[in-house]
mmCIF file as gemmi writes it, N, C-alpha and C atoms, coordinates in Angstrom:
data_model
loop_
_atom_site.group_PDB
_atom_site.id
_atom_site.type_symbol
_atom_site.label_atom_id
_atom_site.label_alt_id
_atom_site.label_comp_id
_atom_site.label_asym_id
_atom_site.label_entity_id
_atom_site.label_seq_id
_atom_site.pdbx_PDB_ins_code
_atom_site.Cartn_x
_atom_site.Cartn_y
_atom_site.Cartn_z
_atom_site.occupancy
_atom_site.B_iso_or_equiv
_atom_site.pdbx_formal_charge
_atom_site.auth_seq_id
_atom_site.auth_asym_id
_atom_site.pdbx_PDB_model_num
ATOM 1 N N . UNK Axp A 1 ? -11.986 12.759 26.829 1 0 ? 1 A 1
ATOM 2 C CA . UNK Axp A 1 ? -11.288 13.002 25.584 1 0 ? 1 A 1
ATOM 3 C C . UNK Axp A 1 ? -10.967 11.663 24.935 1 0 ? 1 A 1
ATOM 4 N N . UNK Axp A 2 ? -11.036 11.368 23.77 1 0 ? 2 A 1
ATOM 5 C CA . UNK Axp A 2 ? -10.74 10.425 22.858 1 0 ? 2 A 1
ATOM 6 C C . UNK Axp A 2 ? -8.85 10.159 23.327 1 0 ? 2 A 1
ATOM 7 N N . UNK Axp A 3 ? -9.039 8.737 23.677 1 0 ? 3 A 1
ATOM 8 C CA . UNK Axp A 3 ? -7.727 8.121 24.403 1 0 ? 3 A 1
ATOM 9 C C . UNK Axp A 3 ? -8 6.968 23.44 1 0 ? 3 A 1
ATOM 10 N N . UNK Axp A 4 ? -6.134 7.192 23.214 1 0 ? 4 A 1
ATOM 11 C CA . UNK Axp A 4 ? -5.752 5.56 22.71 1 0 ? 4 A 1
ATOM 12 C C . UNK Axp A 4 ? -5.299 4.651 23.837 1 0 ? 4 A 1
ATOM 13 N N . UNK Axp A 5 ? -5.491 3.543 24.208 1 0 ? 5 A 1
ATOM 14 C CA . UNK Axp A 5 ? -4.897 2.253 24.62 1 0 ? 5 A 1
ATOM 15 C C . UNK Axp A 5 ? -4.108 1.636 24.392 1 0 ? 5 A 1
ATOM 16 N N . UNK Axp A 6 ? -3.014 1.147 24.866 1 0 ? 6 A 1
ATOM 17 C CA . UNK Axp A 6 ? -1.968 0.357 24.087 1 0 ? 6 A 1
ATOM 18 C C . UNK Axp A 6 ? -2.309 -0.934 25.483 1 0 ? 6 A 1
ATOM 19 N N . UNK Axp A 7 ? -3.025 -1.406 26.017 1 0 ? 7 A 1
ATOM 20 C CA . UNK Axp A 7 ? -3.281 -2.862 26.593 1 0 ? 7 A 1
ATOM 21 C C . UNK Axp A 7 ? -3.504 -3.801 25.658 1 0 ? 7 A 1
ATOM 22 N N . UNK Axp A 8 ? -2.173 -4.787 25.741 1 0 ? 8 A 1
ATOM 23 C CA . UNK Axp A 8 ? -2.18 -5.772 24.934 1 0 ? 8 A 1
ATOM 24 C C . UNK Axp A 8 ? -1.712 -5.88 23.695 1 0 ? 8 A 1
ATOM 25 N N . UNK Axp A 9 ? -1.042 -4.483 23.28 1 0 ? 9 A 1
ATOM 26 C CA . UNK Axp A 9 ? -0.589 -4.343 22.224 1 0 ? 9 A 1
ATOM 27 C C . UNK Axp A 9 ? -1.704 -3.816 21.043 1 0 ? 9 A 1
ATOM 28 N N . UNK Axp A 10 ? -2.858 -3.697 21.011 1 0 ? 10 A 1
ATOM 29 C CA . UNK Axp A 10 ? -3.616 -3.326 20.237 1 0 ? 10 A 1
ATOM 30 C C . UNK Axp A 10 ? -4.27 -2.039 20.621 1 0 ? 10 A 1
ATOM 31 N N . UNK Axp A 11 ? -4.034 -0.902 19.388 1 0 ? 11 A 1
ATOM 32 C CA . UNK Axp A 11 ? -4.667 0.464 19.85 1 0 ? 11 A 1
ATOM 33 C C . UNK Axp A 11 ? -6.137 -0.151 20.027 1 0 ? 11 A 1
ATOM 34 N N . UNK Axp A 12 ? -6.863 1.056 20.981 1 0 ? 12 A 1
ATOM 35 C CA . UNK Axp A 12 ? -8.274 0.747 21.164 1 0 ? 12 A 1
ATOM 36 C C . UNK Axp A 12 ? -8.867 2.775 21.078 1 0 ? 12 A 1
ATOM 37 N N . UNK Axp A 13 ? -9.894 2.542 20.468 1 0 ? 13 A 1
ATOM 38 C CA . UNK Axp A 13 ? -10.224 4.153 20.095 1 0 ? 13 A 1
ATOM 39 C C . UNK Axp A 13 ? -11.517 4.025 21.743 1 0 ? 13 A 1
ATOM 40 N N . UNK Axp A 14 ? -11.463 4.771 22.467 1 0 ? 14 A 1
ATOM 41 C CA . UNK Axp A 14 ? -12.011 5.199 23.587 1 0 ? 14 A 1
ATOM 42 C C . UNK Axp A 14 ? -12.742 6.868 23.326 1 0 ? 14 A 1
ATOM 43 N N . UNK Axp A 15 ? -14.319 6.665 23.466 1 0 ? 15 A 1
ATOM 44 C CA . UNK Axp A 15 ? -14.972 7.934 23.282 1 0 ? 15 A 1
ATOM 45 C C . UNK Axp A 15 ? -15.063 8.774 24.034 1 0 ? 15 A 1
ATOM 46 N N . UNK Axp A 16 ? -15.663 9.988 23.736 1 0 ? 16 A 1
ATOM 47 C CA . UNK Axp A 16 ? -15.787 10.865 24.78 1 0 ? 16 A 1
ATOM 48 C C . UNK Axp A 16 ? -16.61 10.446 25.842 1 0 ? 16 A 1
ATOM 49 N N . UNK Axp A 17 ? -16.423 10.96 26.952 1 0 ? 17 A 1
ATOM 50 C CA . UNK Axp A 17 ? -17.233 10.4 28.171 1 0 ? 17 A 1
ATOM 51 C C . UNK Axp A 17 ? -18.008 11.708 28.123 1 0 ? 17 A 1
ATOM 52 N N . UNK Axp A 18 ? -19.735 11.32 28.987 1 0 ? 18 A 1
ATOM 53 C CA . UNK Axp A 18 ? -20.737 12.621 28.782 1 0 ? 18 A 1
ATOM 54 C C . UNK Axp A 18 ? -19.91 13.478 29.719 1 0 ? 18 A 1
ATOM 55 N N . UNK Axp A 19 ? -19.522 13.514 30.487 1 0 ? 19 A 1
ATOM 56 C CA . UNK Axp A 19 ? -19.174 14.239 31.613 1 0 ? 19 A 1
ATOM 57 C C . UNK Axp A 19 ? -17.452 15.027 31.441 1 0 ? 19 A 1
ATOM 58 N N . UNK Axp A 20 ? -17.378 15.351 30.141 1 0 ? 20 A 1
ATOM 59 C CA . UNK Axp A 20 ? -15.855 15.739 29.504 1 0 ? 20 A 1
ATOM 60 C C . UNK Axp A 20 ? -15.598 17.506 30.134 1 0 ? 20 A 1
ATOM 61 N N . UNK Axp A 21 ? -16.828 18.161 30.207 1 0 ? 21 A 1
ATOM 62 C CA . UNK Axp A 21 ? -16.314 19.328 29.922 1 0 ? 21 A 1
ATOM 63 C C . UNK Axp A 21 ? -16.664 20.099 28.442 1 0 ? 21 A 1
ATOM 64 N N . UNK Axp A 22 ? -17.164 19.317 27.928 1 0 ? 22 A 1
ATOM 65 C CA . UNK Axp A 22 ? -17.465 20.428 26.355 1 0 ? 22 A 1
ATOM 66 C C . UNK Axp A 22 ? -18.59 20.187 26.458 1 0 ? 22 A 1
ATOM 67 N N . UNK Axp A 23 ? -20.017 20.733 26.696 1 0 ? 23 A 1
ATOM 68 C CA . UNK Axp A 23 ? -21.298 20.505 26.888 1 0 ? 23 A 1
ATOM 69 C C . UNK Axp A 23 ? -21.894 21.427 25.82 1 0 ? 23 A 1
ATOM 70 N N . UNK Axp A 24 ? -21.254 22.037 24.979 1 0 ? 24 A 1
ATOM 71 C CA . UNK Axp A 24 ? -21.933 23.06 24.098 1 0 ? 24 A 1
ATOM 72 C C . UNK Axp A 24 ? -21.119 23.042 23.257 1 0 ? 24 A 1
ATOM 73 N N . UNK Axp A 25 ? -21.612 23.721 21.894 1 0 ? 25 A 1
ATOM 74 C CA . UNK Axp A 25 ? -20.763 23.831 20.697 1 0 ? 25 A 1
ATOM 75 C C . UNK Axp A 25 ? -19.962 24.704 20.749 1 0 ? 25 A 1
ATOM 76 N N . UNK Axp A 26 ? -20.388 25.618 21.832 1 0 ? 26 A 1
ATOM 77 C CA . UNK Axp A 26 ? -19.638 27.332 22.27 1 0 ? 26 A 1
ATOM 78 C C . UNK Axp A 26 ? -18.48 26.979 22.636 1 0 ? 26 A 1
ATOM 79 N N . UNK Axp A 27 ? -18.262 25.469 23.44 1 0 ? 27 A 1
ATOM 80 C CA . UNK Axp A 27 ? -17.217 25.359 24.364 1 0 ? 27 A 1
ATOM 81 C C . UNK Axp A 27 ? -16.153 24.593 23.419 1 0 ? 27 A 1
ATOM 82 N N . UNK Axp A 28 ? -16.591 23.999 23.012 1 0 ? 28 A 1
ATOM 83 C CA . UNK Axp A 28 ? -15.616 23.562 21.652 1 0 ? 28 A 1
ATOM 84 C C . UNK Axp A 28 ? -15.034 24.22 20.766 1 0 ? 28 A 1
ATOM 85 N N . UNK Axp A 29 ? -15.729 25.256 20.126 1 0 ? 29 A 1
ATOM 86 C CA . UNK Axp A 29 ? -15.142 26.54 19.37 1 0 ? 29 A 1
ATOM 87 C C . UNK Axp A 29 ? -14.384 27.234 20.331 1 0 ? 29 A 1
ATOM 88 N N . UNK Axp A 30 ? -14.437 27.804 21.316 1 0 ? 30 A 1
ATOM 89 C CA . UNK Axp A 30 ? -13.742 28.411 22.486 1 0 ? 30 A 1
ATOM 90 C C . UNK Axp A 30 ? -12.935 27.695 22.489 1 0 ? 30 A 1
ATOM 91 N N . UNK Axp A 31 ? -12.306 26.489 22.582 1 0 ? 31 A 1
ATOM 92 C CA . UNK Axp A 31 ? -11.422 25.508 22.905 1 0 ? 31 A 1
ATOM 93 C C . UNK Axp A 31 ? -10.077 25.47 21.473 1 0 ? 31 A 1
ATOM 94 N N . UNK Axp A 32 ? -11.189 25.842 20.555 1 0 ? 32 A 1
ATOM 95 C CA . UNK Axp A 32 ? -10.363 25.516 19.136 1 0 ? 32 A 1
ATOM 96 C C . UNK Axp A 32 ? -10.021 26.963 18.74 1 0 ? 32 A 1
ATOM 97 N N . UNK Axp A 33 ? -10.525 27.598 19.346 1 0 ? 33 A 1
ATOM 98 C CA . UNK Axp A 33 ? -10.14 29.178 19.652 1 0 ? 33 A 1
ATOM 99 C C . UNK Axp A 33 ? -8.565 29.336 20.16 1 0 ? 33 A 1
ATOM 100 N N . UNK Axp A 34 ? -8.383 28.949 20.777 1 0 ? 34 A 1
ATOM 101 C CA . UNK Axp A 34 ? -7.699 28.732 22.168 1 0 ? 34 A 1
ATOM 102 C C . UNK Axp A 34 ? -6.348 28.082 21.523 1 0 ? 34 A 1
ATOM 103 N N . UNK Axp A 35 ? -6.963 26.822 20.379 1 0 ? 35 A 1
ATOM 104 C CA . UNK Axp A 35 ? -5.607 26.379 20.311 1 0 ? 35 A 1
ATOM 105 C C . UNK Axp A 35 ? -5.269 26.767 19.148 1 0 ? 35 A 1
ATOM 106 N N . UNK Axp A 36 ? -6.136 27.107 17.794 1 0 ? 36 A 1
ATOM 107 C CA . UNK Axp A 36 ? -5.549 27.919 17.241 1 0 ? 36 A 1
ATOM 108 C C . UNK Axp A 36 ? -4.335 29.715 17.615 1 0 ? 36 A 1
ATOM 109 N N . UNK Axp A 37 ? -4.979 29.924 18.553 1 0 ? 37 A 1
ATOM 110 C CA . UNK Axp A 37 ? -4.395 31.077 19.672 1 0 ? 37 A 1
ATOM 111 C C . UNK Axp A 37 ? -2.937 30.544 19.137 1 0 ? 37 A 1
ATOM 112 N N . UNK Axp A 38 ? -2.647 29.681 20.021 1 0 ? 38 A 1
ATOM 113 C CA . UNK Axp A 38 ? -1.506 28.881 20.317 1 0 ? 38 A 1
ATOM 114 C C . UNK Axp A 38 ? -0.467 28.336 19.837 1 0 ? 38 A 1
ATOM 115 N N . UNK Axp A 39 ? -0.973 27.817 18.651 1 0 ? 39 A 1
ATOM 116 C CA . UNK Axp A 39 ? -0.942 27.675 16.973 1 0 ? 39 A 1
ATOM 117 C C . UNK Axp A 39 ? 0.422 28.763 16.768 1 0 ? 39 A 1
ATOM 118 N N . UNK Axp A 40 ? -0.888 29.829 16.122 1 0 ? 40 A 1
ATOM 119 C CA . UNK Axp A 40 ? -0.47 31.089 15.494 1 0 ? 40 A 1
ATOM 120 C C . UNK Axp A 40 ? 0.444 31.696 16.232 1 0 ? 40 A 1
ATOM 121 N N . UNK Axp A 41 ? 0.895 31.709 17.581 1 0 ? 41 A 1
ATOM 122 C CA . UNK Axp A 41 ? 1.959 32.314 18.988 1 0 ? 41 A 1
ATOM 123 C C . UNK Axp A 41 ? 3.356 31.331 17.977 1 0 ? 41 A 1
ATOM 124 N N . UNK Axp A 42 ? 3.084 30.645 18.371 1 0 ? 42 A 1
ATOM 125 C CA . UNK Axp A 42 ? 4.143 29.613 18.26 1 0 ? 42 A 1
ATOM 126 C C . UNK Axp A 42 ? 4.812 29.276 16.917 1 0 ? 42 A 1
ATOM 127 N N . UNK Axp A 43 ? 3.884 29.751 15.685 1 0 ? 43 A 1
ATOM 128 C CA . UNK Axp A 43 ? 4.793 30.111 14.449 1 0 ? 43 A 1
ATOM 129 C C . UNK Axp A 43 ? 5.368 31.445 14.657 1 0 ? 43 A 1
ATOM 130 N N . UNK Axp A 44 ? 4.628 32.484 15.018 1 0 ? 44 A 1
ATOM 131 C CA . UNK Axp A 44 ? 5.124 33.593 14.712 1 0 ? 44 A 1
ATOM 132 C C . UNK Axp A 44 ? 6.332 34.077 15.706 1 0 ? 44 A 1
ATOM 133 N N . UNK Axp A 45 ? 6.106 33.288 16.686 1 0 ? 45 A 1
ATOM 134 C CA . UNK Axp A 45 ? 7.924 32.822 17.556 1 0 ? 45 A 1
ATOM 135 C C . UNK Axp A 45 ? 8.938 32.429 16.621 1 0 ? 45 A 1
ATOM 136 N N . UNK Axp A 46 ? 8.29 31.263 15.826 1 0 ? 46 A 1
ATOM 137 C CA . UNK Axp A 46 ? 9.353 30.617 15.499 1 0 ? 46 A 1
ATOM 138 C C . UNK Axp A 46 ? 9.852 31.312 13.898 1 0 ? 46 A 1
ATOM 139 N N . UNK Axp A 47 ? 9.198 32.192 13.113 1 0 ? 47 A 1
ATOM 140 C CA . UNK Axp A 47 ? 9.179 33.215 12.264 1 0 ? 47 A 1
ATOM 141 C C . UNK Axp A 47 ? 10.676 33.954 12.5 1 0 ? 47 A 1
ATOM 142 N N . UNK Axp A 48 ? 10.236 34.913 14.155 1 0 ? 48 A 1
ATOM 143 C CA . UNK Axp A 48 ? 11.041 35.614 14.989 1 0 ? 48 A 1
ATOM 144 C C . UNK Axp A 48 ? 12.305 35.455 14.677 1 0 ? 48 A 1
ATOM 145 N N . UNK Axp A 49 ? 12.301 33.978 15.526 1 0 ? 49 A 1
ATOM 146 C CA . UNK Axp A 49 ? 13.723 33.273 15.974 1 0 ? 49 A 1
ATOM 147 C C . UNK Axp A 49 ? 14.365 32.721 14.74 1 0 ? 49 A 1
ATOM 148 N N . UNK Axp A 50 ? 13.783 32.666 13.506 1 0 ? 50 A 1
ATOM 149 C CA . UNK Axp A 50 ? 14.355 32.289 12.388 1 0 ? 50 A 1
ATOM 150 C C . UNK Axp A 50 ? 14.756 33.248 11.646 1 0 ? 50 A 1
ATOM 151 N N . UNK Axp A 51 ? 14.27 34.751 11.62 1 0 ? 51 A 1
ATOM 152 C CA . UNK Axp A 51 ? 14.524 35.605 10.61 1 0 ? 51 A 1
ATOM 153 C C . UNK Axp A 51 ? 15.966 36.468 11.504 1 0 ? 51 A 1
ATOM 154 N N . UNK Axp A 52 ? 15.566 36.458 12.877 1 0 ? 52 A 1
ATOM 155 C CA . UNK Axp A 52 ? 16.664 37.291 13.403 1 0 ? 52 A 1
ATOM 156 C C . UNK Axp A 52 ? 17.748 36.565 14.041 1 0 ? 52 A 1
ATOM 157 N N . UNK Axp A 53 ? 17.69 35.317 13.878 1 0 ? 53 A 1
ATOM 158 C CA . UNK Axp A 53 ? 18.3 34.087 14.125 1 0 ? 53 A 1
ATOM 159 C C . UNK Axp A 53 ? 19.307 34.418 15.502 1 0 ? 53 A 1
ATOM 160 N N . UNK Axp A 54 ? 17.979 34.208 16.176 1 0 ? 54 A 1
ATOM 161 C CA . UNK Axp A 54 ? 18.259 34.499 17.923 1 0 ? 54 A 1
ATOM 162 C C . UNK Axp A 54 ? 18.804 32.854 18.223 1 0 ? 54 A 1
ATOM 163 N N . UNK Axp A 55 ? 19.541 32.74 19.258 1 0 ? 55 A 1
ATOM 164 C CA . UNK Axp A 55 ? 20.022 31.603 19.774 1 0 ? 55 A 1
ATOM 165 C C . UNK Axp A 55 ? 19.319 31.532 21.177 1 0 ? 55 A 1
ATOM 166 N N . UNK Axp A 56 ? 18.041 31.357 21.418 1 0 ? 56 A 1
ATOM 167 C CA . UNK Axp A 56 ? 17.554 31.208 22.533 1 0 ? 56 A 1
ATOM 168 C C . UNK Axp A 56 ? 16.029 30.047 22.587 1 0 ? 56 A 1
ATOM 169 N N . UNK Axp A 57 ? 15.827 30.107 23.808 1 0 ? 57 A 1
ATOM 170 C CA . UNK Axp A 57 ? 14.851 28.694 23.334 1 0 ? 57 A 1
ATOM 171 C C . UNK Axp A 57 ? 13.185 29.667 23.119 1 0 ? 57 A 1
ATOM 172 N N . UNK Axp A 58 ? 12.337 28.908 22.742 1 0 ? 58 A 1
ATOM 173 C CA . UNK Axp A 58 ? 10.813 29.531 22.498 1 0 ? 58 A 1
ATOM 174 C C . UNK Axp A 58 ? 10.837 30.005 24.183 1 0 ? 58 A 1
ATOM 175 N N . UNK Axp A 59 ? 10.567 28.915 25.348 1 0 ? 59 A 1
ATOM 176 C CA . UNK Axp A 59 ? 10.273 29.309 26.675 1 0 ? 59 A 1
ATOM 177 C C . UNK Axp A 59 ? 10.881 30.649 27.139 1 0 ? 59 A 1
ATOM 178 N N . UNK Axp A 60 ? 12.091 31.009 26.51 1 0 ? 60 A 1
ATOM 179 C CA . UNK Axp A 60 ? 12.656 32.116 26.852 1 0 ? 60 A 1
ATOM 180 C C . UNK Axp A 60 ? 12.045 33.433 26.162 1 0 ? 60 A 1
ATOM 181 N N . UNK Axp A 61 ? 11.595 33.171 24.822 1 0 ? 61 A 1
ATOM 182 C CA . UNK Axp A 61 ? 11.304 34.515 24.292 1 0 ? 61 A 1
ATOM 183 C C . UNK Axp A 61 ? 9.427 34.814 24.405 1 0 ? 61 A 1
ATOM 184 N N . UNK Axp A 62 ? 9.047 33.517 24.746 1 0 ? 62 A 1
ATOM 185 C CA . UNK Axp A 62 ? 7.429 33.459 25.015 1 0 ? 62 A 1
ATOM 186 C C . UNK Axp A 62 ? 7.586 34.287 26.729 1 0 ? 62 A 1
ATOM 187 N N . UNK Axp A 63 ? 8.709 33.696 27.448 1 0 ? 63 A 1
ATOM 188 C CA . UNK Axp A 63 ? 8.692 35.421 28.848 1 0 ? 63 A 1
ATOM 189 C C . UNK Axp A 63 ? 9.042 36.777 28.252 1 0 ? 63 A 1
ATOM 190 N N . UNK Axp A 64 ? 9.84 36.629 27.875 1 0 ? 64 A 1
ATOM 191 C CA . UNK Axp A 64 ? 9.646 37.94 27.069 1 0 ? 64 A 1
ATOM 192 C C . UNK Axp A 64 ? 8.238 38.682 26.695 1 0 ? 64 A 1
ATOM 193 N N . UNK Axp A 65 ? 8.03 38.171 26.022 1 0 ? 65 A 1
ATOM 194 C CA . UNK Axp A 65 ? 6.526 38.667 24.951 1 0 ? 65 A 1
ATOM 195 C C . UNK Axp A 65 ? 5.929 38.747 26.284 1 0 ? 65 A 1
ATOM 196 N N . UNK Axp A 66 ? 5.842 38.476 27.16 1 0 ? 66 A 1
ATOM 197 C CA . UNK Axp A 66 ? 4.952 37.83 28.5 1 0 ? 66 A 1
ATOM 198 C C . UNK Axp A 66 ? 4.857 39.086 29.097 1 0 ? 66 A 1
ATOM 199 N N . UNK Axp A 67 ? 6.164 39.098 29.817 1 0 ? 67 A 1
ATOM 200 C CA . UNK Axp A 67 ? 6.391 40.099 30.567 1 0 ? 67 A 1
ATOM 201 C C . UNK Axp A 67 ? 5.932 41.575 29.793 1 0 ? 67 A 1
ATOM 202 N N . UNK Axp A 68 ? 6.719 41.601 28.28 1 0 ? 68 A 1
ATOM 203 C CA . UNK Axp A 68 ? 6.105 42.614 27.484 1 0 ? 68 A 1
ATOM 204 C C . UNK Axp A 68 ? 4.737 43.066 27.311 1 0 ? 68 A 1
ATOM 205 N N . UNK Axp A 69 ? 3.851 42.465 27.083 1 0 ? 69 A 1
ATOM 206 C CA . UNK Axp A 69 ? 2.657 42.827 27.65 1 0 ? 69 A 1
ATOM 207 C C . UNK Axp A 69 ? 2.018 43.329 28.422 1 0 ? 69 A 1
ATOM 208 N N . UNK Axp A 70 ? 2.414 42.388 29.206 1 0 ? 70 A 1
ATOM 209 C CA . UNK Axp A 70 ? 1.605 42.471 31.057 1 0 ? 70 A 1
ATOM 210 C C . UNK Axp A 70 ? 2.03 43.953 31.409 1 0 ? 70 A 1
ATOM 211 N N . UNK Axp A 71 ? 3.217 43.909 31.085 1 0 ? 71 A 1
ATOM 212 C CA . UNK Axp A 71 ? 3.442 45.347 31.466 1 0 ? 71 A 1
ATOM 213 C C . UNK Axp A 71 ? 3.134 47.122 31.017 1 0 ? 71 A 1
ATOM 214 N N . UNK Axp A 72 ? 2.587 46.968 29.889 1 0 ? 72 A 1
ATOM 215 C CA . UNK Axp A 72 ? 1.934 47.506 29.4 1 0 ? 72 A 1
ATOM 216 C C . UNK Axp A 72 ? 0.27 47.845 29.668 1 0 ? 72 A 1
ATOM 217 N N . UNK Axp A 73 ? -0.146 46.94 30.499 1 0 ? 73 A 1
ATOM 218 C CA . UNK Axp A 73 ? -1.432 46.723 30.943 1 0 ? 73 A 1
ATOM 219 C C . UNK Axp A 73 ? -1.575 47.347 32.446 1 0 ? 73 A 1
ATOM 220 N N . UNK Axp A 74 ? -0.071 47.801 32.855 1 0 ? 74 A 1
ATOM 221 C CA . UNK Axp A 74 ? -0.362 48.204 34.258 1 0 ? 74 A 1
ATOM 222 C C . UNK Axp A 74 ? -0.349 49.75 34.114 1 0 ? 74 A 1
């Protein structure tokens, strides 16, 4: 993955190495899949927690939703 450096005080831009893990374009879209996913979770938490102006943290209501699910699946 593209790493910054701070040796010496000067950023240094560092490329991908062949051996990263994204070997296809599939796996990159999947990836940006993934964090858009993550993205969109995490406004619509914070939507939540703003309109019903819950006093609790994201980690707490992301178990929630969690547990809510999963359980539904059994």
């Amino acid at each position: 993955m593209p790493v910054t450096d701070l040796s010496g005080g000067t950023l240094r831009w560092q490329p991908f190495p062949r051996n990263c893990g994204l070997r296809t374009t599939a796996h990159v879209h999947r990836y940006i899949r993934l964090l858009e996913l993550a993205i969109s979770v995490y406004v619509l938490v914070a939507i939540i927690k703003k309109r019903l102006k819950i006093d609790v943290s994201f980690y707490t209501i992301l178990q929630i939703l969690s547990l809510i699910i999963f359980e539904q699946f059994k």
